[in-house]
N, C-alpha and C positions, 0 to 999 in steps of 0.2 A: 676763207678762214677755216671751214672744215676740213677742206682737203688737205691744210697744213698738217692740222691737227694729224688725220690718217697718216699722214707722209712720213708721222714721228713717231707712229704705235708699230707694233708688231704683229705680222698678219699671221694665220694661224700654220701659214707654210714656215717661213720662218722661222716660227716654236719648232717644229716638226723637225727642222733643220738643227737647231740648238741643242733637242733634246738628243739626236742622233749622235752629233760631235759629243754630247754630256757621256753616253753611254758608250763609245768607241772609246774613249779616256778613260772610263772605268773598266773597261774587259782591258785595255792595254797594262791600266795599272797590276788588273788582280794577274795578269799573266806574267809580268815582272816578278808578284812578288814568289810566283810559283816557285818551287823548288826545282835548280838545273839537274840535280842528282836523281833525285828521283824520277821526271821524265824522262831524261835518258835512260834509266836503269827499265823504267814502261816498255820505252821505245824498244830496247834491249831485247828485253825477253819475246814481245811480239815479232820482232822478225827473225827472232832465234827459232821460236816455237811452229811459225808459219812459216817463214818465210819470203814473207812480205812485209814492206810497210804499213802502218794503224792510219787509219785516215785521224785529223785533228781532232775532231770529237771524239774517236773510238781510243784517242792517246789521253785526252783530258780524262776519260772515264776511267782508265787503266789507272792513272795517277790518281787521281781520287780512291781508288781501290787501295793503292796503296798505304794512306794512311797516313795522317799528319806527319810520324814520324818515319815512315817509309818501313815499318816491320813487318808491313804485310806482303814479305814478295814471294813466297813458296804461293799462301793463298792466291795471291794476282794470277802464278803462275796457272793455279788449277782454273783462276774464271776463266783464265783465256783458252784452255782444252777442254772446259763445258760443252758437251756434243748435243746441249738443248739450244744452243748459241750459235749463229750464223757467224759469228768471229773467230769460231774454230773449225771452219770448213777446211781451210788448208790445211793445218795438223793431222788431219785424218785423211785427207784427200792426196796430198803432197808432201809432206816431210815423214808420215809414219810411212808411206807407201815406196819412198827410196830408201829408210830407214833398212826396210823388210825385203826389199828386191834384189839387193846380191845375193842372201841366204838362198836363191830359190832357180840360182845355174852355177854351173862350174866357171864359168868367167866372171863369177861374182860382179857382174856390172847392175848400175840401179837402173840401165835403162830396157829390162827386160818387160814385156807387158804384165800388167796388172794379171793374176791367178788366183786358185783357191789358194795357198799357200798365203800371198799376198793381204789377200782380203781377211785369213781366219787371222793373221797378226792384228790387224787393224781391228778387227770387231772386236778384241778379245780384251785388246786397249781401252776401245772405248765404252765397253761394257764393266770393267774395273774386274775383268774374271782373273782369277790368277792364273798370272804367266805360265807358272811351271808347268800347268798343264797342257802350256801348247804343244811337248813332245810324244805325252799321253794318252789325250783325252778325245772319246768319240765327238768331236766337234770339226764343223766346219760353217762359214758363212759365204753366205749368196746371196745377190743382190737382185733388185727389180726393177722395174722402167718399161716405160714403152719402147715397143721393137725390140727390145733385149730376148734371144733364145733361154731357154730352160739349162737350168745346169747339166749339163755332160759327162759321164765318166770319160768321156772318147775324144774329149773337146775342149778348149779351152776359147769358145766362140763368146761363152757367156760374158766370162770377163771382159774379153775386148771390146765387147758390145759396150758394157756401162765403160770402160775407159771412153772409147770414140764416141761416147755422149757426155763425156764428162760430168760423170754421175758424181754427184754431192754423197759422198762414200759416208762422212757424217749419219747419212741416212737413210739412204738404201740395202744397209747389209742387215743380214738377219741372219741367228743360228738357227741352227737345225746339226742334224747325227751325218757324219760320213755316214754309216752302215744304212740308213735309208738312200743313201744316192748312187755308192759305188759299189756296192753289192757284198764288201765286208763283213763280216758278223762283228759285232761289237768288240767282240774281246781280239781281234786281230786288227781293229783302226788306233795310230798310237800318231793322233793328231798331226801336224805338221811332215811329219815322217809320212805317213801315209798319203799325203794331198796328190793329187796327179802330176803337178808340178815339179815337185821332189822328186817322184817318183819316175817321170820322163825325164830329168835329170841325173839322177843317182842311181836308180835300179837299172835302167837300160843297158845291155851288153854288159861287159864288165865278167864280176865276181861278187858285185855287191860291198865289196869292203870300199869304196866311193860313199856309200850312203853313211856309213861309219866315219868316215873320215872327213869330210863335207857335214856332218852332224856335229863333229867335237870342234871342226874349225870354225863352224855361225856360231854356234851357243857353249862351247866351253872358253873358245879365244884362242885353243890349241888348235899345231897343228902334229903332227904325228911325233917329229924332230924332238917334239917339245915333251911327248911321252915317253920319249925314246929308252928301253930299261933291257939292257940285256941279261939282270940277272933274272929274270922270270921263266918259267918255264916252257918247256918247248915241242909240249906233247899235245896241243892243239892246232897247230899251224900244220897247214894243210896242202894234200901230195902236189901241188900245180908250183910249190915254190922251193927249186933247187937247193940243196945243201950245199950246193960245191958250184959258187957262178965262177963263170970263168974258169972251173978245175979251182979255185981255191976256196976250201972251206973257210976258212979265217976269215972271209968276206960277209958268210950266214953269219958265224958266231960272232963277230963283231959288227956289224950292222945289219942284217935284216931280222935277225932275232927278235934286236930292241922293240921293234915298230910291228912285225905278226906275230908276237907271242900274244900280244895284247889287244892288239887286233882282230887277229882270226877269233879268236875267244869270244869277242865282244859282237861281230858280224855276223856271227851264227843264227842269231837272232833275227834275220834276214832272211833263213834257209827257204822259205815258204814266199817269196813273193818274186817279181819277173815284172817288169817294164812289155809288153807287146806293142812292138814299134805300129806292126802294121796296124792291129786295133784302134793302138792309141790309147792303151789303158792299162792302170795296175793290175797283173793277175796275181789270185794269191791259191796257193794249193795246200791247203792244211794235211797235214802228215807224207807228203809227198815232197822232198827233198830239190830245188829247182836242180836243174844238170849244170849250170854253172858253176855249182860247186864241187863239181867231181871232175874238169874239163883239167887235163895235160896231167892225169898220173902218175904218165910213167917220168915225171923231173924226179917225182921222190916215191917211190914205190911203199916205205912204211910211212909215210908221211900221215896226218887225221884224212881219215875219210867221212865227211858228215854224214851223222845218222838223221839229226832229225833239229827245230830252230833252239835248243838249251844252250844261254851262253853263261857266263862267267867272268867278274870282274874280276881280271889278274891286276889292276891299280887299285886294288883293296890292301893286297900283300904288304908287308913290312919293305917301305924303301920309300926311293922318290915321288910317285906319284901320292903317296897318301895324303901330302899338303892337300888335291885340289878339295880337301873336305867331304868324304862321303856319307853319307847318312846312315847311321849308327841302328836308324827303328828298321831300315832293310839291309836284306842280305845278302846282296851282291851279285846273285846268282837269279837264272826264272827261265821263263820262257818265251818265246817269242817280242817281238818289238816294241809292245807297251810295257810290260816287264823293263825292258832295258832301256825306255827313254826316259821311264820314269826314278830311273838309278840315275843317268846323266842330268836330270831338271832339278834331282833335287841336291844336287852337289851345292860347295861353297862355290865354287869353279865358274858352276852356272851362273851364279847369284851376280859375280864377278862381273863377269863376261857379260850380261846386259847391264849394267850400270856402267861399265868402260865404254860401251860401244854407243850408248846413251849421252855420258859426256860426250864422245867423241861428236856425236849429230849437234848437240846444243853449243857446245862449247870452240867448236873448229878445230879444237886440238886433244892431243890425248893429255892423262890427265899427269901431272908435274904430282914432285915431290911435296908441294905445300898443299895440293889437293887433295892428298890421304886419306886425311880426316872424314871427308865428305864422303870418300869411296867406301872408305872401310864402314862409314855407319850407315850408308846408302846400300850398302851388301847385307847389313845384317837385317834390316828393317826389311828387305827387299827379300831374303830366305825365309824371313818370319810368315811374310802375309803373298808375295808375289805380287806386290803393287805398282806393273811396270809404269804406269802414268804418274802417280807419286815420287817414283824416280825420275821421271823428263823436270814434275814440279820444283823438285831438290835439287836439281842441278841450274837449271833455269834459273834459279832463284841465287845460286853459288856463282855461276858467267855472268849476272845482270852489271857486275861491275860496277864502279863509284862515280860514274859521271862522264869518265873521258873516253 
């Protein structure tokens, strides 16, 4: 008789069992009753912003971020580029890092290794510094790790070190002064421009009007074509560039005008620095004119002979270029390369030019007619303060899209 009785209770595995199925029926229900919109819009921005998939928990948290009624997607956008957060290791490791990596060779590809150039983008981001200063400012970041070499004017060993450890960039990178590493005096490092990178890029061989023109095409969005103004003056462009190609002058006055009147003007700013292949490193020669700037005189014998690096914004002058917005509290005019990166950062142009290229990483596409609104007050906010991470958050939060 007792063992009937057992045979008809319930053993305490059983319960355990009942209670499980109880509990898999209610996480099923609350996940029904979750919002499709708003998880996808989660899902969204996380693999927009990283690049990866959110694992389930890290997708139910996003959503929960979001907010009953899903108004919190710029906010979502910034929790998930928190660089105190292990869920924004890719943002900084992987999307700002191909983001930054065409600007930093002439084939503009993202698959060049990780450099200072690379890494001061990234720290600069995740630091909340202002942007504009990355074409001015004595800054650079370097990172640390075991096995990792010391940073190099000579070398670009360090960075590949922490890439081929796949260093959590998140956390490794620290600022510090160009002019403590690369031997620059202050007032001649003009941030990005000056990085080793760039500068075995862009100053190497040449004439140096490469670094000018590779500078307006990453951060203005221009490229020379697009400046192009032949009514500007023609008394800075300099003896190496013939009046008369081919025997016809009509060829200078109607196209190469446009592009080295504005140009050479603006490059001069340059006169002081040299790429040393064989070194390996940026030279810069204060008061001393590099000789690339005087190389093939005889094309135009009264042509500008540079005296020394004072350039001159001729897209100041009354005409086309004035749209790109110059800034009114400076003058157009200075000397040497922080002078002059800090005329181009703080353009409207500039302001532009990282929030289009910004969409263009979050969004997969450039950005359409009905997107304006977002650019235009994503540029103004973005001149105000230089808060390029605020920008990824703005857009991110504009592509999270409505569910489908």
């Amino acid at each position: 008789m007792s063992n009937m009785k057992r045979s008809k209770g319930t053993s305490p595995l059983a319960q355990a069992a009942a209670l499980g199925v109880a509990l898999a029926t209610l996480a099923s229900g609350q996940q029904a009753l979750a919002d499709p919109v708003q998880r996808a819009q989660a899902r969204r921005m996380y693999d927009r912003l990283t690049g990866t998939p959110p694992s389930t928990g890290l997708l139910n948290e996003l959503e929960a971020q979001l907010g009953s009624n899903g108004n919190n997607l710029e906010a979502t956008a910034m929790f998930i580029m928190d660089p105190s957060s292990t869920r924004s290791k890719d943002f900084y490791s992987v999307t700002l890092k191909n983001f930054a990596s065409p600007w930093t060779n002439r084939d503009q590809t993202i698959f060049a290794p990780l450099n200072d150039y690379t890494a001061t983008v990234i720290g600069m981001v995740r630091d909340d510094e202002d942007f504009r200063e990355i074409l001015w400012q004595d800054v650079l970041y370097v990172g640390s790790g075991s096995g990792v070499p010391a940073y190099s004017p000579t070398s670009n060993a360090h960075y590949e070190a922490l890439e081929s450890n796949n260093a959590d960039l998140r956390q490794v990178l620290s600022p510090t002064t160009q002019s403590s590493l690369n031997g620059l005096p202050p007032e001649a490092t003009a941030g990005v421009i000056t990085s080793r990178a760039a500068s075995e890029a862009f100053f190497i061989d040449g004439t140096n009007r490469a670094m000018f023109r590779f500078t307006l095409l990453n951060h203005l969005c221009r490229d020379l074509e697009q400046i192009h103004d032949t009514t500007r003056p023609t008394d800075r462009i300099r003896q190496d560039v013939t009046r008369s190609p081919g025997g016809d002058s009509s060829v200078f006055n109607n196209n190469c005008v446009g592009c080295h009147s504005v140009m050479d003007s603006m490059a001069q700013a340059f006169a002081y620095y040299d790429f040393d292949e064989t070194a390996g490193r940026l030279v810069y020669t204060p008061g001393q004119v590099q000789p690339k700037y005087l190389i093939n005189s005889d094309n135009f014998k009264p042509g500008f002979v540079t005296p020394d690096d004072a350039w001159e914004n001729r897209m100041r002058l009354p005409g086309q270029n004035t749209f790109l917005g110059w800034d009114g509290t400076l003058t157009g005019s200075g000397n040497g390369a922080k002078s002059m990166g800090r005329e181009l950062a703080n353009s409207t142009a500039f302001a532009q030019c990282q929030v289009e290229k910004v969409f263009r990483t979050v969004c997969f596409r450039s950005p359409a007619a009905t997107d304006q609104t977002l650019v235009d007050s994503a540029t103004l906010q973005f001149k105000s303060n230089g808060d390029l991470k605020r920008v990824f958050a703005r857009t991110a939060a504009h592509c999270a899209g409505n569910g489908n």
